[in-house]
C-alpha positions as CSV (number, residue, x, y, z in Angstrom):
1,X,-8.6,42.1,32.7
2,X,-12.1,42.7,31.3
3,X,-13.2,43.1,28.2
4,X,-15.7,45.4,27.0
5,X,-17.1,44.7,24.1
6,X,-19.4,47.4,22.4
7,X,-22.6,45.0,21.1
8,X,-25.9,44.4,22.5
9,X,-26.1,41.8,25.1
10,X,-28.8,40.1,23.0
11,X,-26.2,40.1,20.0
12,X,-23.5,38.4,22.3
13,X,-25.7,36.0,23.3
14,X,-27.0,35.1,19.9
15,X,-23.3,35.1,18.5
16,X,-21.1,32.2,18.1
17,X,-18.5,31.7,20.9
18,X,-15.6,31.4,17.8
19,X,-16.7,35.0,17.0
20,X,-16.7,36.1,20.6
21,X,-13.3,34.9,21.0
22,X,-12.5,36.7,18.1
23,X,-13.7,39.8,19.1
24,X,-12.0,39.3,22.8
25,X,-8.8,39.0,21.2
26,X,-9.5,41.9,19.0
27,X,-10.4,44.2,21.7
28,X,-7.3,43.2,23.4
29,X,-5.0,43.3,20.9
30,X,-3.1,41.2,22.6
31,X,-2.6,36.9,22.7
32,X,-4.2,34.9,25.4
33,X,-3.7,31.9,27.1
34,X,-6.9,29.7,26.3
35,X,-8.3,29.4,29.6
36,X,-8.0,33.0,29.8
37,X,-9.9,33.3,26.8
38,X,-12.6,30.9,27.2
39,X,-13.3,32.7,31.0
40,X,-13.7,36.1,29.5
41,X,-16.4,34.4,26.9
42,X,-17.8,32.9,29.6
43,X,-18.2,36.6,31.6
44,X,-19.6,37.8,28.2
45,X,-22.0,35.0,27.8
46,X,-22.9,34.8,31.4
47,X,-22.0,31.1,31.7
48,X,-21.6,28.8,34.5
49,X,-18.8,26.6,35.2
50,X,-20.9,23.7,34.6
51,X,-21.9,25.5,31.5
52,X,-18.8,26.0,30.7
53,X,-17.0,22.2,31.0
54,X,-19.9,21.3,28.2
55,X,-18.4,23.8,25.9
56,X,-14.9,24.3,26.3
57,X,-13.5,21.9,24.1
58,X,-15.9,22.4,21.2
59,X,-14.8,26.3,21.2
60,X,-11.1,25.0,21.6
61,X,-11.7,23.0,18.3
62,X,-13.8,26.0,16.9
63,X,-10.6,28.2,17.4
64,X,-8.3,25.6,16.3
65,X,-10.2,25.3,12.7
66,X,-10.8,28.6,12.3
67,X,-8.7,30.5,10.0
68,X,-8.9,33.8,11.9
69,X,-7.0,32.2,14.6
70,X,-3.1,31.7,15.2
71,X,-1.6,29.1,18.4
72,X,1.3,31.3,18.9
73,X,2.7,28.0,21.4
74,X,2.3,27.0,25.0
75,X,-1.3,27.4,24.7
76,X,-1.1,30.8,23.7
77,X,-3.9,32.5,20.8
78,X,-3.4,35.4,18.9
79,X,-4.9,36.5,15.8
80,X,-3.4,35.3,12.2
81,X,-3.4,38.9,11.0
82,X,-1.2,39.6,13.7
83,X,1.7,37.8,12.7
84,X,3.6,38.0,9.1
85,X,3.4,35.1,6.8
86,X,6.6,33.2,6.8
87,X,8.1,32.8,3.2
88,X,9.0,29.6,2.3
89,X,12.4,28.6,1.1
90,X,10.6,26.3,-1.0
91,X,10.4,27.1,-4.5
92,X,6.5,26.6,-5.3
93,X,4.1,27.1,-8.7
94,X,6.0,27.9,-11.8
95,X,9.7,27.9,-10.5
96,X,12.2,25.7,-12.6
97,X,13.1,22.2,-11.4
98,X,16.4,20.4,-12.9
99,X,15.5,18.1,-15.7
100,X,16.7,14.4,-14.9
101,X,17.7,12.2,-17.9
102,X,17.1,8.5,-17.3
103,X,20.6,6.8,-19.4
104,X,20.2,3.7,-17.8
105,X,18.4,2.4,-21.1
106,X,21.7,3.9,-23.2
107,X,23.9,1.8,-21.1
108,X,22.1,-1.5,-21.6
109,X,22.1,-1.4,-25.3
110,X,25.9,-0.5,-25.2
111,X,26.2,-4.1,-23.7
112,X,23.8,-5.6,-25.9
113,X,25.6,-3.9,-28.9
114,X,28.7,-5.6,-28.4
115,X,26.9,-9.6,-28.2
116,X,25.2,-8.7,-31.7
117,X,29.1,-7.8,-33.3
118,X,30.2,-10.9,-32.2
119,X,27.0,-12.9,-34.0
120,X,27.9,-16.9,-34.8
121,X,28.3,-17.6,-39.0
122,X,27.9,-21.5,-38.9
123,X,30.6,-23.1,-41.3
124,X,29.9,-25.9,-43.6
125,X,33.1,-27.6,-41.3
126,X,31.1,-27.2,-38.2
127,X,28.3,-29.5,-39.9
128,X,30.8,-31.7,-41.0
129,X,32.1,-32.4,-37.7
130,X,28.6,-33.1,-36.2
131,X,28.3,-35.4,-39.0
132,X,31.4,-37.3,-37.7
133,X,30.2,-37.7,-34.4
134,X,26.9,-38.8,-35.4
135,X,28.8,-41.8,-37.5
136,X,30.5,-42.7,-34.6
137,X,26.9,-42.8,-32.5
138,X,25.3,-44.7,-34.7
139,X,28.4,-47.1,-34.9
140,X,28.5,-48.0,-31.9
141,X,24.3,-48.3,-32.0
142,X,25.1,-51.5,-34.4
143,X,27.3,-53.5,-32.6
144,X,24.7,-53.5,-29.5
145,X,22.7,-56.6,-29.0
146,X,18.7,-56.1,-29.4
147,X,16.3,-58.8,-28.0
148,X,13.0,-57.9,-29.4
149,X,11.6,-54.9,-30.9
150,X,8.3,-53.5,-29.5
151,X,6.1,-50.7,-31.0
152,X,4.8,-48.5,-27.3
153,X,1.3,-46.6,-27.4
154,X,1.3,-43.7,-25.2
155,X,-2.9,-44.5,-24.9
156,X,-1.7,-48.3,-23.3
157,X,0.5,-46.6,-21.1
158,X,-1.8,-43.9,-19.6
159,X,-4.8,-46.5,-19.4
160,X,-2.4,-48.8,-17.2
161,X,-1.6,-46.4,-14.8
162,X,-5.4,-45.1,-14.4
163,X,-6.2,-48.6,-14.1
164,X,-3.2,-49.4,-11.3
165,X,-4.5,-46.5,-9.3
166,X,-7.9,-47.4,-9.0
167,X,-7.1,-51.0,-8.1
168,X,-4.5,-49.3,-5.6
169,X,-7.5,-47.8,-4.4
170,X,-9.8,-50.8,-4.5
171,X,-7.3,-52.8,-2.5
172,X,-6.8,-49.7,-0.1
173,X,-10.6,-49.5,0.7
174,X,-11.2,-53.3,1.2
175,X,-8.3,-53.4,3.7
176,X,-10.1,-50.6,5.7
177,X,-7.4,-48.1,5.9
178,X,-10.4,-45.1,5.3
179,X,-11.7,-46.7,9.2
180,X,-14.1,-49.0,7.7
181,X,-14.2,-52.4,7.2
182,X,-15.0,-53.9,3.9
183,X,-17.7,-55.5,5.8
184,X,-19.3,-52.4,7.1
185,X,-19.7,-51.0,3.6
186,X,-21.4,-54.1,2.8
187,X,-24.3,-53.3,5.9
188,X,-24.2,-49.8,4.2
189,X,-25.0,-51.0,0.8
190,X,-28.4,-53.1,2.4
């Protein structure tokens, strides 16, 4: 199955091998297995077949990009314009979609609606009852014996603790618990 191409062998071998293959397949109006394909190039182009290892997966990618080109399956290339275009099922562009409506917002503020109906009104009775209990607190806050009553600085408290923790950490270093001996620090010093 030869083709016979009518163009100058100079122009075929000056001529990409996508374009020969796209001539091939336009001569033959017919699809093609690829290794068909890529031998009749080869024929056209006078290649041999180590010529033709070096360049047979570049023309199969060639072919594969190419928008002139169709895989019709199992290997098989025919030309795009040969085959219709598929429609798609898919609506595309300016068709109409279904509008959704997010009421998840109008379902929270019915719940939050019904807490602000039911909103506390302190009575002046309420007050009065805290007032009660309070007596009895502070009742009971008498009849409990106090020794001595001493005023507390927050300062003296915090300047006692910094002051435990670095003698904590005196002691700690002096007892060599960091692996050195208080005498060792001591050559250190010197």
């Amino acid at each position: 199955m030869s083709i016979n191409l009518k163009l100058d062998p100079e122009r075929v071998r000056e001529m990409p091998m996508v374009d020969l293959a796209f001539e091939a397949l336009k001569s033959m109006n017919t699809p093609m297995y690829y290794r068909d394909l890529i031998m009749e190039i080869a024929k056209l182009r006078g290649l041999s077949a180590e010529q033709l290892n070096d360049v047979i997966a570049q023309v199969y990618t060639e072919i594969n990009i190419d928008g002139r080109f169709a895989c019709v399956g199992s290997n098989v290339w025919g030309l795009k314009r040969w085959y219709p275009v598929d429609k798609s099922e898919d609506p595309v562009g300016n068709a109409k979609r279904p509008r959704i409506i997010n009421d998840d917002d109008d379902d929270e503020e019915e719940l939050f609606a019904d807490d602000e109906e039911e909103t506390y009104v302190a009575d002046e009775e309420d007050y009065d009852m805290y007032d009660e209990d309070h007596e009895d607190f502070t009742e009971s806050e008498e009849d409990a014996e106090v020794d001595e009553v001493v005023a507390i600085d927050d300062e003296e408290i915090e300047e006692e603790a910094i002051e435990g923790d670095e003698l904590a950490e005196d002691s700690e270093e002096e007892s060599g618990e960091f692996g050195e001996s208080a005498d060792e620090d001591d050559e250190e010093d010197r």
